[in-house]
C-alpha positions in Angstrom: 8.0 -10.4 -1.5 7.4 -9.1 1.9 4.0 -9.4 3.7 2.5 -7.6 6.5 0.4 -9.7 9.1 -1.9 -9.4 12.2 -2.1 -11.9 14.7 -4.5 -12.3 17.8 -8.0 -13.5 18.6 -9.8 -14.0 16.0 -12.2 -11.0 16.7 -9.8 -8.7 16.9 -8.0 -9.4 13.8 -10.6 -10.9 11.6 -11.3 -7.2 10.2 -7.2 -6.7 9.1 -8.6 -8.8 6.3 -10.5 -6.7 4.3 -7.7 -4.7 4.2 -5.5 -7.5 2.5 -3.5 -8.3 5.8 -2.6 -11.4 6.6 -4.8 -12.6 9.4 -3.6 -15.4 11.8 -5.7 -16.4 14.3 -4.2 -17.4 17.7 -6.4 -18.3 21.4 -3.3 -19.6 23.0 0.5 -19.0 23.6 1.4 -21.7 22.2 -0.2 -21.4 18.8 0.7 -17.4 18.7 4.7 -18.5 19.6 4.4 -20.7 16.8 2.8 -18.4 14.4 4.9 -15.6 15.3 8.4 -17.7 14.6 6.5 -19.3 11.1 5.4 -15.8 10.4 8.7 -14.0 10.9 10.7 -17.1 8.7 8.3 -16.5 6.1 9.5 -12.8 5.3 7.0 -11.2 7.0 8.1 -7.8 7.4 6.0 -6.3 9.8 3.5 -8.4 12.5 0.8 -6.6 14.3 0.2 -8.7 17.6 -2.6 -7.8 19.9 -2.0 -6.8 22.8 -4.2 -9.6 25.0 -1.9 -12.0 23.6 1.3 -10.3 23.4 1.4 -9.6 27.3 2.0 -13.7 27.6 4.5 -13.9 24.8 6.5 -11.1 25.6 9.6 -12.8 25.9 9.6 -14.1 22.4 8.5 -11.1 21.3 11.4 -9.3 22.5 13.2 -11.6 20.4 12.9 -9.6 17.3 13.3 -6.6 18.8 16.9 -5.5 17.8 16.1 -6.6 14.5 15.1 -5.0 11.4 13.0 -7.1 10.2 10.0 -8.2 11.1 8.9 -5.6 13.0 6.8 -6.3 15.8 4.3 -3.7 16.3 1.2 -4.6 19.4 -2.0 -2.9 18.5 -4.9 -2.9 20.8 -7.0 -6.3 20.8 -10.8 -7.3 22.4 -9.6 -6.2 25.3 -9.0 -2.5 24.7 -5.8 -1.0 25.4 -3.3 -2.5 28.5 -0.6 -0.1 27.6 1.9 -2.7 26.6 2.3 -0.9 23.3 2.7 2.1 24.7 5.5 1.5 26.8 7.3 -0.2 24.2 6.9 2.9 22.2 8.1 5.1 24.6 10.9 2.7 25.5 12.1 2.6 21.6 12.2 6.2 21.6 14.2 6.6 24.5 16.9 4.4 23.2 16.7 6.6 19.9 17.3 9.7 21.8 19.3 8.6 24.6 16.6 10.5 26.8 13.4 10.1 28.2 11.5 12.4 26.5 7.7 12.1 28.7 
């Protein structure tokens, strides 16, 4: 069975659990590149990664990002909004399109 998961500082994903997320708690790269490659062998299908910690794993991140599963989605973290996810967004429509559509 497939899970869905959110990984970051614990204060920013400590509340993921009341919703019956996963919640993996990361302060470094290390332990987020670690948890991230566990997570996705696991059958995790989809991995919410803040964004405060995504911006220093970006490369392994990008990893999964032809693949179907998991999908790794960033979602805002303590930090507010750095417009990482955003861009990524905008970048994965454009390749669905073919065009920039902004």
């Amino acid at each position: 069975m497939s899970k869905i998961a959110v990984l970051g500082e614990r204060e920013s994903v400590l509340m993921f659990r009341a919703l019956g997320l996963e919640t993996v708690f990361a302060e470094s790269r290390e332990t987020a590149v670690k948890e991230l490659h566990r997570l996705a062998r696991e059958d995790t299908s989809i991995i919410y990664v803040t964004e405060d910690l995504a911006q220093q794993m970006l490369g392994e991140i990008a990893k999964y990002k032809e693949s179907i599963s998991p999908a790794v989605i960033l979602i805002p973290g303590k930090g507010g909004k750095l417009g990482i996810a955003q861009e990524q967004l905008r970048s994965a429509v454009e390749r669905a399109v073919g065009a920039d559509i902004s």
